[in-house]
N, C-alpha and C positions, 0 to 999 in steps of 0.2 A: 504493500500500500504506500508507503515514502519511498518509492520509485513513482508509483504511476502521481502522485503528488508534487514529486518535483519534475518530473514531466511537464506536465500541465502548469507548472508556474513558470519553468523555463519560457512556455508560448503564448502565457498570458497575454505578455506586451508584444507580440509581433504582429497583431492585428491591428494597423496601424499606418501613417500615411509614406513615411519612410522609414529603411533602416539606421538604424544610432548604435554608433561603437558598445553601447551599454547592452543592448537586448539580446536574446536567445537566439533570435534566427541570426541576428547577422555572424555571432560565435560558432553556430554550428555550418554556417556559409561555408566560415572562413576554417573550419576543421573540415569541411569535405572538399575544398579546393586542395588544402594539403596530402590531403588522401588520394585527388585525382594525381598532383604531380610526382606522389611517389609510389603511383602506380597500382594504389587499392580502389581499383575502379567499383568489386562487387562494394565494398562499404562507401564508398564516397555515392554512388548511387543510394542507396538508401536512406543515407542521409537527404541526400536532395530530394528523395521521395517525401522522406519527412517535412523538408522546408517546404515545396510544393504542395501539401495535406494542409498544416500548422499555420503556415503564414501569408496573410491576404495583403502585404503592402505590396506597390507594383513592384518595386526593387527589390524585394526580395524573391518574387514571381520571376522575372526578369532573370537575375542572378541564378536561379534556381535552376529554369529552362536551361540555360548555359552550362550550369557545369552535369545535369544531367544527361546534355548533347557529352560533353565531354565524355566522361564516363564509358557512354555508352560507345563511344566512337572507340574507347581503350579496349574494349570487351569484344571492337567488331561486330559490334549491334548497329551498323550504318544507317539501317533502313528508318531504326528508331528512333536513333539522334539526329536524325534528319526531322522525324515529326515534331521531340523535344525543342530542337532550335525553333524551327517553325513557331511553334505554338511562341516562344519568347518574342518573334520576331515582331508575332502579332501586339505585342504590349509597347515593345518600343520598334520599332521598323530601322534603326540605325545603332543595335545592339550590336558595339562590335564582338564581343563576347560571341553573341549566337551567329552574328556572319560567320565570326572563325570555325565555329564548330560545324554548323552549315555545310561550308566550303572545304572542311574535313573529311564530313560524312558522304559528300559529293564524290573528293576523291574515293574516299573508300567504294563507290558503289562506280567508280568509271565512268563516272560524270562530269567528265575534263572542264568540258566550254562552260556549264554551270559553275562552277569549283573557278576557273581564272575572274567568272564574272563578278562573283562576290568576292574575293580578293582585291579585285580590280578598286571597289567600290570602298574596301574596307581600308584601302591605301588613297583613295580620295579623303576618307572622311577623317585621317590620323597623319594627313600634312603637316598639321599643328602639334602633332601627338609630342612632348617631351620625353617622351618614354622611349629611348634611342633603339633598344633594345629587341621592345615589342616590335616596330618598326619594323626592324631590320628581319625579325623571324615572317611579317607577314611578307617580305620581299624573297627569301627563303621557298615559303611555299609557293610563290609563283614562281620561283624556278624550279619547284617538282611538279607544277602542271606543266609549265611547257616539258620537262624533256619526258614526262609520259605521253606527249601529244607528238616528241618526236622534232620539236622547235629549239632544237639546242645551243643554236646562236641566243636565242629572248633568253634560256634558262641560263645564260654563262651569263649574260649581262645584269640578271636578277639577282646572280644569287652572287657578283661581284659587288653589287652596290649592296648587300646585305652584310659583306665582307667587311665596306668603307667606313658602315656605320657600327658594325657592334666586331674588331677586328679578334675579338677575346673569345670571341664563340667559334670553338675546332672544329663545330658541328660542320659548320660551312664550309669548311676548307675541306674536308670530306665531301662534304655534296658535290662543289666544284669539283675533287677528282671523279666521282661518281658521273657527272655528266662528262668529262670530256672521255673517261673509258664509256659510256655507251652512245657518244659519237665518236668512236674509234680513234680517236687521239688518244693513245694509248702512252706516250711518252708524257706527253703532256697530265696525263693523271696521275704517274708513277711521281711527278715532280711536287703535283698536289698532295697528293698521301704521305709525300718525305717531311713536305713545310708541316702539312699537321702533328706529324710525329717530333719534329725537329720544334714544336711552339710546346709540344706538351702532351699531345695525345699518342701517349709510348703504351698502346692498349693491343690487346686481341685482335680486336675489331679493326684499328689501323694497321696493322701488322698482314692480317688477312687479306686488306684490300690490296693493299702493296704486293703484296708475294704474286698471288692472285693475278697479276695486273703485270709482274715481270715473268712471269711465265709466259704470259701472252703475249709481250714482246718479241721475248726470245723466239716463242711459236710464229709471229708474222717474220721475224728476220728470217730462222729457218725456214720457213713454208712449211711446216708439218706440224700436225697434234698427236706424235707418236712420240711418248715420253722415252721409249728406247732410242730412237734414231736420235730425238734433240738431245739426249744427254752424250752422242759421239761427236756432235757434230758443237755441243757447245767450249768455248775456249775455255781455258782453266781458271780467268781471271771470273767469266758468267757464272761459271758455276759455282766458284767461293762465293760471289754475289747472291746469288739464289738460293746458295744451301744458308748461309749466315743469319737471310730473310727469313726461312724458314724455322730455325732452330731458334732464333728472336722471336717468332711470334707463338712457338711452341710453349716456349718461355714464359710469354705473356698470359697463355691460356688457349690461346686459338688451335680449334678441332679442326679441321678439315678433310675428307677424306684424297679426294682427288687430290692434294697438296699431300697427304702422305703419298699417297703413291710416287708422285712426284719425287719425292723424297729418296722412297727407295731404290728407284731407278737410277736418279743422278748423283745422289750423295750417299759414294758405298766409299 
């Protein structure tokens, strides 16, 4: 009974015209925004169930929609966090919160020219945005729509002015190598995956793309994807180079199976 009591006083005061640092919904807001970015989408959804049940100010409605989009978009629940936004959209129609998630769930569901056009808009309305940061992540995602649209000149140029503005974030320096390896500038990628590792991102995940990315080198110089033939044909300086890659990102943590292989072929 003093649960379902302190419940119920917690959401006393969220029936109300706005949210105020003092009251329940906006605390349990900002515990389920924490829960979305570290990635506990089933409880951060629930919570936002809750705030959405408990709380009738528009902003907390609003707020609610949004990180429900979220959530659900973490879970690959697309279709739902599509409705989520939506429904937010309908309270403020220039939510950037629920554009982003919107334009998330978009992508998720392969909804490119939707997904660039609220972005598009979401970068219109956040000109003024102070938030350098956020900025720069919504320039980011327009450079994963275009090079899933195959437009990898817009995505190099998107996700370079994403670079200019937040240059701390290695996320981006990955994506740049990400897109120039799937426009086959493949040197050009191998140089981005170095910068990322060489600023800080010394991980798995960078280590992987690299290897990954100089095997593919080596395979267009050779002309062959026969890890026997490229390991006679590669010199001995390539394949210190490659085996070093590997056993670094082995290091790191990085699985890969086809990189083993790799492995055993060329570095006996």
């Amino acid at each position: 009974m003093a649960a379902i009591f302190l419940a119920a006083s917690i959401f006393s005061n969220c029936k109300s015209g706005l949210i105020t640092a003092s009251n329940g919904c906006y605390n349990l807001i900002q515990t389920a925004k924490s829960q979305n970015k570290s990635g506990n989408y089933n409880d951060a959804l629930n919570n936002f169930n809750t705030v959405l049940k408990k709380c009738d100010a528009y902003d907390a409605k609003e707020a609610g929609y949004a990180g429900k989009a979220n959530a659900l978009n973490g879970l690959g629940q697309y279709n739902d966090a599509l409705d989520a936004a939506n429904a937010g959209l309908k309270i403020n129609n220039t939510s950037i919160d629920n554009l982003f998630a919107k334009a998330t769930a978009e992508l998720g569901l392969g909804m490119n020219k939707e997904a660039k056009s609220d972005l598009n808009t979401i970068a219109s309305l956040t000109q003024k945005n102070q938030n350098i940061s956020e900025r720069a992540t919504i320039y980011a995602k327009m450079a994963e729509v275009d090079m899933k649209q195959q437009m990898y000149s817009s995505a190099l140029q998107n996700i370079q002015v994403a670079i200019s503005m937040d240059n701390s974030n290695l996320d981006f320096y990955m994506q740049r190598g990400d897109i120039n390896a799937a426009s086959g500038n493949l040197s050009e990628a191998l140089s981005n995956y170095e910068e990322a590792i060489a600023k800080g991102k010394n991980d798995a995940e960078a280590w992987k793309s690299k290897t990954i990315t100089l095997i593919k080198v080596y395979q267009k110089k050779y002309n062959t994807d026969n890890v026997d033939v490229l390991a006679k044909k590669l010199s001995s300086t390539e394949k210190q180079n490659l085996c070093n890659s590997i056993q670094t990102g082995q290091d790191k943590g990085m699985r890969d199976i086809n990189i083993d292989l790799a492995q055993s072929s060329i570095c006996k």
